[in-house]
C-alpha positions in Angstrom: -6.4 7.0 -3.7 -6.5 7.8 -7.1 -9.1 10.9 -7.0 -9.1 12.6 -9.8 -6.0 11.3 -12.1 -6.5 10.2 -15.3 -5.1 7.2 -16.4 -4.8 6.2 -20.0 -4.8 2.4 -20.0 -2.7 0.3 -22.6 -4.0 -3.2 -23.2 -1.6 -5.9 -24.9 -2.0 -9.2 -26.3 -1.9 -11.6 -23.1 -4.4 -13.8 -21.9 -4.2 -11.3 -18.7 -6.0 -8.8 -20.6 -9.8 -10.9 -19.6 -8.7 -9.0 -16.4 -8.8 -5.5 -18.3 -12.3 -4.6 -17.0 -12.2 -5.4 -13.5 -8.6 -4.0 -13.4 -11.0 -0.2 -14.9 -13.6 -1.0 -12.3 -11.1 -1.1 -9.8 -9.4 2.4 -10.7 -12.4 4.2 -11.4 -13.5 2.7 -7.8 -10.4 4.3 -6.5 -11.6 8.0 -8.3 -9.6 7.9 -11.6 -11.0 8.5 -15.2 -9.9 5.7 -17.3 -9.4 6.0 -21.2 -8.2 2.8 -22.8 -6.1 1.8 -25.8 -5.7 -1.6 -26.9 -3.1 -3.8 -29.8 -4.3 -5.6 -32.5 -4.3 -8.8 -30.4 -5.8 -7.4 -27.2 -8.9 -7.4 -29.2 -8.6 -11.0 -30.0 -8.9 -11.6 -25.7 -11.4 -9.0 -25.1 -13.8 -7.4 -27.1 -13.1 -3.4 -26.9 -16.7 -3.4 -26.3 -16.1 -5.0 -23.0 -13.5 -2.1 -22.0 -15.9 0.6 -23.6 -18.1 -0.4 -21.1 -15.5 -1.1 -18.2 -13.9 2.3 -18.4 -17.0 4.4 -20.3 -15.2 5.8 -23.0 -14.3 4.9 -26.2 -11.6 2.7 -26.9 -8.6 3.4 -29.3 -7.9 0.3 -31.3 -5.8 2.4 -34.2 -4.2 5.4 -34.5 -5.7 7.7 -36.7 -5.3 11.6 -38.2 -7.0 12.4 -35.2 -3.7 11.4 -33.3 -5.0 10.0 -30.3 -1.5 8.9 -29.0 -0.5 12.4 -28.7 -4.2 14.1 -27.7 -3.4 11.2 -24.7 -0.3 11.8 -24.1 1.4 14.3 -25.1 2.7 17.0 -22.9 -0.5 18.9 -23.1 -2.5 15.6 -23.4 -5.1 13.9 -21.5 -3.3 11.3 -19.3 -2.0 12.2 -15.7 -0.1 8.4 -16.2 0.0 5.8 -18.9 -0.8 1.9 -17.2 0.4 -0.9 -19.5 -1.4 -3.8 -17.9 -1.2 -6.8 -19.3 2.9 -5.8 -20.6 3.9 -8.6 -23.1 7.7 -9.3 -23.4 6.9 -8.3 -26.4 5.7 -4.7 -25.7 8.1 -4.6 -23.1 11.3 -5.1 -25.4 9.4 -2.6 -27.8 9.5 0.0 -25.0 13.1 0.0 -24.7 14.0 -0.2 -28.4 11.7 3.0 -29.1 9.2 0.5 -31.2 6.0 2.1 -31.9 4.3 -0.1 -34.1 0.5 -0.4 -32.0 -1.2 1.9 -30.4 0.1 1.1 -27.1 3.3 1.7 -27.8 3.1 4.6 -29.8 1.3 5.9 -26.9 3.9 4.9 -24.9 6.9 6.4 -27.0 4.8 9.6 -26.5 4.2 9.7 -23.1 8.7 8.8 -22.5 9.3 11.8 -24.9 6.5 14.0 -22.9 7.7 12.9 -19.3 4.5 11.6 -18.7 4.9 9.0 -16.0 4.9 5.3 -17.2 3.5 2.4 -15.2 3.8 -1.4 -16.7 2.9 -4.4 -15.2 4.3 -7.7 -17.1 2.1 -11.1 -17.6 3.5 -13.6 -19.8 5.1 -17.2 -18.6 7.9 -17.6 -16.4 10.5 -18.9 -18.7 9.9 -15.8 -21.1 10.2 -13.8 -17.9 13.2 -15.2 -16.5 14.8 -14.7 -20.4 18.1 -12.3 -19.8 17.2 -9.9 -22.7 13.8 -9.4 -20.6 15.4 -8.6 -17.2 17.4 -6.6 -19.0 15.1 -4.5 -21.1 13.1 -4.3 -17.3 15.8 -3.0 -15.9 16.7 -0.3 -19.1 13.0 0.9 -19.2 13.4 1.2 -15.0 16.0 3.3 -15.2 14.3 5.5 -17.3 11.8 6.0 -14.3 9.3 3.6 -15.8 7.3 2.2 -12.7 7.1 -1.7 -13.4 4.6 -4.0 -10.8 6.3 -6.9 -10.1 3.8 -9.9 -11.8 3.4 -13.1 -8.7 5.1 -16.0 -10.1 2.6 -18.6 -9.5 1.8 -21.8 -11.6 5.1 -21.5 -13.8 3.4 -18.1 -14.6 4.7 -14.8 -14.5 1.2 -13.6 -13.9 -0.3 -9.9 -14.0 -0.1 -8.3 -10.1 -3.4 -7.8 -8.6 -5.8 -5.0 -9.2 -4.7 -3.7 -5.3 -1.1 -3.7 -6.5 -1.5 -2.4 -10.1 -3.4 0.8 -8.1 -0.9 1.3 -5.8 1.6 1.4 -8.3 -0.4 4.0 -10.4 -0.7 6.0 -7.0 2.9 6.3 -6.9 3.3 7.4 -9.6 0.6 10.5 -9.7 1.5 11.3 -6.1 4.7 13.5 -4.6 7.1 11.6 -3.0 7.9 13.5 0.3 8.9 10.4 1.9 11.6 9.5 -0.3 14.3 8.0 0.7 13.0 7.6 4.4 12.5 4.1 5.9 9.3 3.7 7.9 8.8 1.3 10.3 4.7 0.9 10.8 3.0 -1.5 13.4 -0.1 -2.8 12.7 -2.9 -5.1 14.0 -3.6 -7.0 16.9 -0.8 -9.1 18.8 -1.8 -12.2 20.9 -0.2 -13.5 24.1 -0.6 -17.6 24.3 -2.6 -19.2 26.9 -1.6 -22.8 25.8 -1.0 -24.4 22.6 -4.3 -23.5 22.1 -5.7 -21.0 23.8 -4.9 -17.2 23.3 -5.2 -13.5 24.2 -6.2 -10.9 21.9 -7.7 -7.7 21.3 -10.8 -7.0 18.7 -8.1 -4.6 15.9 -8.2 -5.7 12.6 -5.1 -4.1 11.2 -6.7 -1.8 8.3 -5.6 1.6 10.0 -2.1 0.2 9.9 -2.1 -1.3 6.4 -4.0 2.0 5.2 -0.5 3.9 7.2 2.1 2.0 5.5 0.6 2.1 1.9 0.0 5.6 1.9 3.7 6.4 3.4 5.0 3.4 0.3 2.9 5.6 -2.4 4.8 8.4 -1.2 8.6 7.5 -1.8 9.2 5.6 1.3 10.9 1.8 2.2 8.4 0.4 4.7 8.3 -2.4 6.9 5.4 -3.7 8.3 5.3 -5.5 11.4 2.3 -7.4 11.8 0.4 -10.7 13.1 -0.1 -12.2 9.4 -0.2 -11.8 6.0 1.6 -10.5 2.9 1.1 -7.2 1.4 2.6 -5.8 -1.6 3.5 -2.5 -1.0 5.7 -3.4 2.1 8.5 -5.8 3.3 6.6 -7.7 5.9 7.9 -8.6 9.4 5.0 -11.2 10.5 5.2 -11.5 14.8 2.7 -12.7 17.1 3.2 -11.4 20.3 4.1 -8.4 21.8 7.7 -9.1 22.8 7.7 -10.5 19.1 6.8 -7.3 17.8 9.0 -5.2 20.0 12.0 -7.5 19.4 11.1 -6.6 15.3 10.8 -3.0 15.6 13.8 -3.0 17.0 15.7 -4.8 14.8 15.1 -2.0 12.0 15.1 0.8 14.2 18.7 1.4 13.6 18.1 2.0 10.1 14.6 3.7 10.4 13.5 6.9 10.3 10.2 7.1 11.6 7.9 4.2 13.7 4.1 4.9 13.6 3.0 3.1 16.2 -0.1 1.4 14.9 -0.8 -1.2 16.2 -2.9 -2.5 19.1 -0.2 -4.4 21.3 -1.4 -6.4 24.4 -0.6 -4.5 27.7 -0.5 -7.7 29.5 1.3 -11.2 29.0 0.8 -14.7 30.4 2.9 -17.2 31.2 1.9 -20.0 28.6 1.3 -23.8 29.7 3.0 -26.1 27.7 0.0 -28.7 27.5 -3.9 -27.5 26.7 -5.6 -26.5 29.6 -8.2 -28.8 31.1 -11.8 -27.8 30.6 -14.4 -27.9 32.9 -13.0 -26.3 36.1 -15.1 -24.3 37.8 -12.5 -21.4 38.0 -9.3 -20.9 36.6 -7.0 -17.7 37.4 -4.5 -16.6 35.1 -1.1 -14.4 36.6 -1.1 -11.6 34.0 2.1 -10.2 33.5 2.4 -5.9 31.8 4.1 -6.2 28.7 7.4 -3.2 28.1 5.8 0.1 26.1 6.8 -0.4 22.6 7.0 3.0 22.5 8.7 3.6 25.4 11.6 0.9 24.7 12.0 2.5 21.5 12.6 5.9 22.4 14.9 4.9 24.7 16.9 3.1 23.0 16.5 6.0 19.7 16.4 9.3 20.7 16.7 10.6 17.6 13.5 8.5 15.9 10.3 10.0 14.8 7.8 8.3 16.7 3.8 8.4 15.5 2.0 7.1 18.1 -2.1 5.7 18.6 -4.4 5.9 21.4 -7.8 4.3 21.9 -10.4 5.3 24.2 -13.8 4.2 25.3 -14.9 6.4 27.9 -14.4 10.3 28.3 -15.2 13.0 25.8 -13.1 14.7 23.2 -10.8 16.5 25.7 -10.0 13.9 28.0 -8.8 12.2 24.6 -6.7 14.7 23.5 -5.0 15.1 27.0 -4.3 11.2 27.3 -3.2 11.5 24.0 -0.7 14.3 25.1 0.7 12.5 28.1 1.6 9.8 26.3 3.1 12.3 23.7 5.1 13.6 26.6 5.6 10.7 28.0 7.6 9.2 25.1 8.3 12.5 22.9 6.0 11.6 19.7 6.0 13.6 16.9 1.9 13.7 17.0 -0.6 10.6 18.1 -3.9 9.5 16.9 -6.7 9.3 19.1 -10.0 7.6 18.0 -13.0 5.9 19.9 -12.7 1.8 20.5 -16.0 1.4 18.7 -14.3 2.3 15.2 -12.0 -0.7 15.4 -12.7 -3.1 12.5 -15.2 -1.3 10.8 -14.2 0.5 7.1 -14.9 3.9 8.0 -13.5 5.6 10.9 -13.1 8.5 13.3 -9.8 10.5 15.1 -8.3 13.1 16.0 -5.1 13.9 14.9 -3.6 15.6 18.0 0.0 17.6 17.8 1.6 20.1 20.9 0.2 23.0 19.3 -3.5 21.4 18.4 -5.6 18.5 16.9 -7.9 18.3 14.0 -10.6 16.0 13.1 -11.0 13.4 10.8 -13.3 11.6 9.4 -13.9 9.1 6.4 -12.5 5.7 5.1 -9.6 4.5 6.5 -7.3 4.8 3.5 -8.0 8.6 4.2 -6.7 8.4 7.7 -3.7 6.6 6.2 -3.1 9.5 3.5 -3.6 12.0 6.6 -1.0 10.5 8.5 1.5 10.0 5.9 0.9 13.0 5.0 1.6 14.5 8.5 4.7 12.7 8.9 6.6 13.7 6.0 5.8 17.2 7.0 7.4 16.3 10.6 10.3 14.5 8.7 
């Protein structure tokens, strides 16, 4: 995700910073080169030793004649993006008044001045938080086109967002934004079809594809909502739905608004009617009435013409071509902007295999999930 961007990583004085070095495992995980720079009382959390080693390179701890803060940051400096994580209320306020009285934010003067992008993510507790001269220092050094990651209020604690959140945030700022402005709809997951209170239907998808979709199309400018069985994410609002009719009857409350659907999700063809009490065990047989379940996609299209429509198909029998000409009947079928085809056997597993299959041709993919995500993202903002 974060391939080859170089992020210059400002450290402040909360008790958030012990998180400093898995928060420069985690981007150098995600392929970014990571240069840190740390206040006076950073170094009284964690040693700049620590973050030498987290991120190895040296760490700046003072700005000297060699002026690192411009050599970082300035318009021909090192950093792609400048990451304030842990951001004091103190650091932020200093942001917003042009204060540049430790190294982070004289890095971060420079890099406001140089139009290098700016991501922050506050820690501090919730009252200092909640203060009105904090919201509204935020919201100055927001408009300014700062990225901030929203901390999770937990414990009467404004605390730092999670590594996953704090990288996503960084993406979106280092990455175009083709899909600005648009509001993407993504399914994703399996849905399940109750038996009895306690029994259910399901299907073996685990929901990555579809949560790799809608991060990659957040990263790149869009609203999205995810409709799924489960969960909150941070880079999407969630609609959470069990069933298929539940997830049908949520896609189509935001349809209106939307401009695209990808279709990710692996929805149950076939519905039961549910017994209100548990089941019995120990009959010899038991028959259940199955019921087909409306085309999500289908219903959709009818009901908006007009909608971008990303659709997925899974196989487990027949070679590449009878995929990609299933794959185009149900393109037909329900006028899709492109579908992806992949193999049943990649379904829960990290890495992954498909075809990305348009009117005109398909091309392969394969690699990690997230990749798939980028690729489709990437495919629909060119159809948008």
């Amino acid at each position: 995700m974060l391939s080859g961007v170089n992020v210059a990583l400002g450290v402040t004085g909360s008790i958030a910073a012990v998180k400093t070095v898995e928060l420069a495992h985690e981007l150098r995980r995600q392929g970014a080169s990571v240069r840190a720079v740390m206040t006076d009382s950073a170094t009284g959390i964690v040693h700049p030793w620590a973050v030498d080693f987290a991120t190895d390179e040296p760490v700046v701890t003072e700005i000297t004649g060699q002026v690192e803060h411009v050599e970082l940051c300035g318009r021909e400096g090192w950093a792609d993006v400048l990451l304030i994580a842990p951001a004091t209320a103190n650091t932020v306020g200093k942001l917003a008044a042009a204060i540049d009285d430790t190294p982070v934010t004289t890095c971060a003067t420079t890099a406001l001045g140089a139009d290098v992008p700016v991501v922050v993510a506050p820690a501090m507790h919730e009252p200092m938080y909640d203060h009105p001269g904090v919201l509204e220092t935020i919201a100055r050094v927001e408009s300014w086109g700062v990225e901030f990651v929203d901390p999770r209020i937990e414990e009467s604690k404004a605390k730092v967002a999670t590594e996953a959140a704090i990288v996503t945030g960084v993406a979106r700022a280092t990455t175009p934004d083709p899909l600005q402005g648009k509001h993407v709809i993504v399914t994703s997951g399996a849905t399940t079809e109750s038996v009895d209170p306690v029994r259910t239907l399901s299907n073996r998808a685990s929901g990555k594809t579809g949560r790799a979709v809608a991060r990659a199309c957040s990263v790149r400018g869009a609203d999205v909502t995810l409709v799924r069985d489960g969960g909150d994410v941070h880079y999407a609002d969630v609609e959470q739905v069990e069933s298929a009719a539940e997830m049908l009857d949520a896609v189509q409350t935001h349809a209106d608004d939307a401009d695209a659907l990808v279709s990710a999700a692996a929805i149950s063809d076939y519905t039961v009617e549910a017994a209100t009490e548990k089941i019995k065990s120990g009959k010899a047989q038991l028959t259940l009435e199955l019921t087909p379940t409306p085309k999500l996609i289908d219903t959709v299209r009818e009901a908006h013409p007009d909608l971008s429509i990303v659709g997925f198909k899974v196989e487990t029998e027949g070679d590449e071509e009878a995929l990609v000409e299933r794959a185009r009947e149900t393109m037909n079928r329900a006028d899709l902007s492109f579908v992806v085809g992949n193999r049943a056997d990649v379904m829960g597993e990290a890495e992954t295999r498909a075809l990305v299959i348009r009117r005109d041709g398909s091309d392969e993919y394969a690699g990690s999930k997230a990749g798939l995500g980028a690729r489709v993202a990437d495919e629909l903002a060119r159809e948008l």
